[in-house]
N, C-alpha and C positions, 0 to 999 in steps of 0.2 A: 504547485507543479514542482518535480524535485527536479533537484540541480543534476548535472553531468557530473560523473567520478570517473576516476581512471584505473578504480579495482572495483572487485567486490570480494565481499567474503561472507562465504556460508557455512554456518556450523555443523558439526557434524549430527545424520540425524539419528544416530544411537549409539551406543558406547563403543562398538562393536566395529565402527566407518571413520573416515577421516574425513575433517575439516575441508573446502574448497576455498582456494585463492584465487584469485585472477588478477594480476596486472597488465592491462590491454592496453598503456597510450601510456601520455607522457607526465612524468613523474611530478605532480605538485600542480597540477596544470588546476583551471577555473576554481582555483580560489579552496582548490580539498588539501589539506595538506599530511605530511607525514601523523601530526596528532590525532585525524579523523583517523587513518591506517589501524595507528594502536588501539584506540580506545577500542576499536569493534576486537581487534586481536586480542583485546584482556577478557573477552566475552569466550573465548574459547578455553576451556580447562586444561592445565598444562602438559597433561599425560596423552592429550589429544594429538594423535597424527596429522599434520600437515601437507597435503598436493597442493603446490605452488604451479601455477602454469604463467608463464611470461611474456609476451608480443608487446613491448615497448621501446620505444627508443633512446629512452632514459628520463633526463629531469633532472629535479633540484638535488644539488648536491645534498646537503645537512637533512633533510628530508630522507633520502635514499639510505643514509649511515643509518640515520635514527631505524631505519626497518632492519637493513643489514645487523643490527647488532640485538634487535628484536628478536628476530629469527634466529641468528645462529644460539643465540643462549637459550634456545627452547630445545634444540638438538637431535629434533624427530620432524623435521622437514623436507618431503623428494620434491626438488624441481623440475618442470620438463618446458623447455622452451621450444616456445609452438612455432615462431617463425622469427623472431626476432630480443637477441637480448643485447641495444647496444650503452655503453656510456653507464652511467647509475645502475640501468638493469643489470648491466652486465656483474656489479657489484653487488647488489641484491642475491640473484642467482648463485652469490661464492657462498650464501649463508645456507645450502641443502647437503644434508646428509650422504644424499645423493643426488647426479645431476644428471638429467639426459635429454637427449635434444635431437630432433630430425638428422638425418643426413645432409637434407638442404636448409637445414636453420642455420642463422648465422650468432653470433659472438663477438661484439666489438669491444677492445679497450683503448680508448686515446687520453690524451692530459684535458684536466678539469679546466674549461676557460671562464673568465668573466668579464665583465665591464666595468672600467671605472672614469671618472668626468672629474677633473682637479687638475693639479700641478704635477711637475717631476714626484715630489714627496708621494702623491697622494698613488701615482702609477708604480712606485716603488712596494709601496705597501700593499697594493694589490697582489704583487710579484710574487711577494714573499709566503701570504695569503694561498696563492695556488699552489707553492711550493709544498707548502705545508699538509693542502688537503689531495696532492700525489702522493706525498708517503702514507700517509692512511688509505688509500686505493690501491699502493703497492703492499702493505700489509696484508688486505683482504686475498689478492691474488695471491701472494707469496705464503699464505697459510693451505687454503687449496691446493696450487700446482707445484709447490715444493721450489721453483722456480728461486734465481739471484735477484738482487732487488735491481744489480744492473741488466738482468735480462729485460725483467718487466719493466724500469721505466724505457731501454729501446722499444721495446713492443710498444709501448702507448707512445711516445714519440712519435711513430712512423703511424698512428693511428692503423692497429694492426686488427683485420677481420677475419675471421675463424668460422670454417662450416663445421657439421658436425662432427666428423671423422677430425678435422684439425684439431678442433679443441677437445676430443678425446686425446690424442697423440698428445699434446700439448699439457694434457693435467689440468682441464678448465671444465671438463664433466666425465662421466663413467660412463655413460655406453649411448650408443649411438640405436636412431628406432626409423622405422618406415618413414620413406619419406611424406612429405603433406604439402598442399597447396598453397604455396603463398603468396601473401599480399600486402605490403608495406606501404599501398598507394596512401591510405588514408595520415600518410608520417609525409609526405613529398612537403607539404607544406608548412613540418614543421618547423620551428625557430632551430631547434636542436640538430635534426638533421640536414636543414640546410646550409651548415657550416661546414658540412663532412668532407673531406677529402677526395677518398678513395671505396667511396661505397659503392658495391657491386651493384650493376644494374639489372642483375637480375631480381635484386630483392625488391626494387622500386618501379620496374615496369612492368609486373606480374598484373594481370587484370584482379579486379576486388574480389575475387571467389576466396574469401579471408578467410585466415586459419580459426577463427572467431566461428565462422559457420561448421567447419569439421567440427571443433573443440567448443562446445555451447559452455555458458557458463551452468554450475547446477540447478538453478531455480529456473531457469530456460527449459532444463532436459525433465523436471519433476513437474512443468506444464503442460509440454508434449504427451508422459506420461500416462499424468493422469485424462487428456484429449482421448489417447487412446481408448486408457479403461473406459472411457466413459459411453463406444461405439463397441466394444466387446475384445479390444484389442489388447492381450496383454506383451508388454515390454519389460524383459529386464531390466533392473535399476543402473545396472552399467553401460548400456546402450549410446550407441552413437546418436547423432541427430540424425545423421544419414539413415541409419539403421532405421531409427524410428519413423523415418518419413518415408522410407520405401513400405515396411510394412503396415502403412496409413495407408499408402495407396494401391498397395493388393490385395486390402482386403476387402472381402464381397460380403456383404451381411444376408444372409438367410430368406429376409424381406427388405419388401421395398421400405426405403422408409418412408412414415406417415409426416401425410401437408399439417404442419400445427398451425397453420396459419390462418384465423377465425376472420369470417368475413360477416362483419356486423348488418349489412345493409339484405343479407339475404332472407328469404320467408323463411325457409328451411331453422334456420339461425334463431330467427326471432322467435317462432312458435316456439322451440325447446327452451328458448329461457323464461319466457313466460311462464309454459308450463311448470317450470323446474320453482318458477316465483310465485306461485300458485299453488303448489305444492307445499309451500315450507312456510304461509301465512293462512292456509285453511282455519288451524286450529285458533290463530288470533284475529279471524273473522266472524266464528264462531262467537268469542267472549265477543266482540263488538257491538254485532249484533241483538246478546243478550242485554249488555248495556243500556245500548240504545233505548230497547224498551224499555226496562228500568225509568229511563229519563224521561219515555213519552208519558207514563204512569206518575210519576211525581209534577210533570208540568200540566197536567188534566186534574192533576189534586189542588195544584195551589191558585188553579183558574176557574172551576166550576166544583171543587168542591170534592168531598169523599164517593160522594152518586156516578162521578164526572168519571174519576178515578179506576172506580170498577167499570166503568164501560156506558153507562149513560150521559145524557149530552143536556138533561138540562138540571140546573145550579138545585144543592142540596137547598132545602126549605130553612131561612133562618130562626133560629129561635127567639124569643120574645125579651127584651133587655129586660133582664130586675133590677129596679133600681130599689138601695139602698132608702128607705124613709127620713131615717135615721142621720144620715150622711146630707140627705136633702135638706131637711131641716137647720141640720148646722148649718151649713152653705149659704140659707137662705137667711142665717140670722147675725151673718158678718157684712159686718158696713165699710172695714177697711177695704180697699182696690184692690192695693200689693199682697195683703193675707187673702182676701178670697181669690184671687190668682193661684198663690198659691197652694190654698187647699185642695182648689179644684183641679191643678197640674197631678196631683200627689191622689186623687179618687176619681178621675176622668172616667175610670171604665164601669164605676159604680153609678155615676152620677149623668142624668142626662144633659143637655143641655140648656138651662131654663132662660125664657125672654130677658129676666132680671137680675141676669148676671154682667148684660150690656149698663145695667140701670147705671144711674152718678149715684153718688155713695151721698 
């Protein structure tokens, strides 16, 4: 059974297409971590274009960089964030050439927290620890939005949220697109976003019609597809799911379709296969039957003889034993036991078998 991931990635399927990404949930979560990310990422050729699509609510730090810095040194990455890029994603996200994002998608940046269990010393060096992996989140923002590094740590400070229009204005993506359905119920419970502040409740009481359903991942949309092709339906390879599933459902096929479903227990049923088995061992009942006789002709030979054989029933006439004189006479003129034994073993079929072969020597 395979495990839960919280991306996927599909190569592109000709020179000609770009690569698909997806990160749908939270970064590092059941045990996948940033190394499983790359290793599939080095499975893509470098010249290969990049759609990153994003609905996460973040995740592990050092995880999150490790892709961030993935991504941006390949430099042919558009991200579009489907409903949600907060914390880590939102840091991921700084790594696209270009970035675009609903109108009602959101944008979070706040400070990196963590946990630590010790003494003063031990919460001290945690302190210093977070400080440290802020300015590297103030880096990534500060290369994108051109932004002060005192502006962006108050933004993260104040755990600052951005819709689409904002984080164009702001320098955090380039253009803004229709908006989409969202639904971030499946995050209410998470570790991450349960610490949040000031997250807008529109993003967390949206019912589940998840940006996941508009936005299928591509081995989702190349199933549908091929479902289609396979009922006479053709679908562009760029196709919505929507799209594909409304044109599933208005389409009327020419006939009805045929019941494949065989019902063994019927006469109708039975006759054809019989017949159809009947058909296809004719010719090796044919040899069987020539066999057969063959066999009734050799077993009439070794029971009554060659007379029996060709067709009569009673036993060929046997013929008259000659016996050797000659052989007799030897035989007759050995007094040892063990040597007339065995001369006679050695000329049985010459020799008949005389009274005085019982005789004592």
């Amino acid at each position: 059974m395979s495990r839960k991931n919280w991306f996927t990635i599909c190569n592109a399927a000709s020179a000609d297409s770009a690569a698909e990404i997806s990160i749908h949930d939270e970064i590092g979560a059941w045990g996948v971590s940033a190394k499983d990310f790359l290793s599939q990422l080095r499975g893509i050729a470098a010249e290969t274009p990049i759609r990153l699509s994003i609905h996460s609510p973040g995740g592990e730090v050092f995880d999150g960089l490790a892709i961030y810095h993935a991504l941006k040194a390949r430099g042919n990455v558009t991200v579009r964030i489907e409903g949600l890029a907060a914390s880590m994603a939102s840091v991921i996200a700084m790594a696209g050439q270009r970035i675009e994002m609903p109108r009602n998608a959101f944008l979070m940046i706040h400070n990196p927290s963590g946990f630590a269990m010790g003494d003063s010393a031990d919460m001290r060096q945690l302190a210093d620890l977070l400080d440290k992996i802020k300015a590297s989140l103030i880096a990534a923002y500060r290369e994108r939005t051109k932004k002060t590094d005192e502006d962006l740590e108050a933004m993260m400070d104040a755990e600052t949220w951005l819709t689409g229009d904002e984080a164009v204005a702001q320098g955090f993506a380039d253009a803004v697109t229709d908006e989409v359905a969202l639904s971030a119920s499946a995050f209410k419970g998470a570790r991450i976003t349960a610490g949040l502040r000031h997250a807008p409740s529109a993003l967390f009481d949206m019912p589940a019609a998840a940006t996941a359903n508009a936005t299928p991942s591509p081995t989702n949309m190349k199933a549908l597809i091929a479902l289609a092709s396979a009922v006479g339906i053709t679908l562009p390879e760029n196709c919505t799911e929507d799209q594909a599933v409304e044109a599933i459902k208005a389409h009327k096929p020419n006939t009805e379709p045929k019941n494949v479903v065989i019902d063994f227990e019927s006469d109708e049923v039975k006759n054809a296969f019989a017949a159809r088995i009947a058909d296809a061992v004719k010719d090796d009942k044919a040899k069987i039957a020539a066999l057969e006789t063959e066999l009734a002709s050799l077993k009439a030979l070794i029971t009554n003889g060659a007379a029996a054989a060709a067709g009569g029933n009673a036993p060929a006439p046997t013929a008259p034993r000659v016996v050797n004189n000659s052989l007799q006479e030897q035989f007759e003129a050995i007094t040892d036991p063990g040597e007339r034994t065995r001369f006679f073993n050695k000329h049985r079929n010459e020799l008949g078998k005389p009274s005085s072969y019982f005789r004592a020597a």
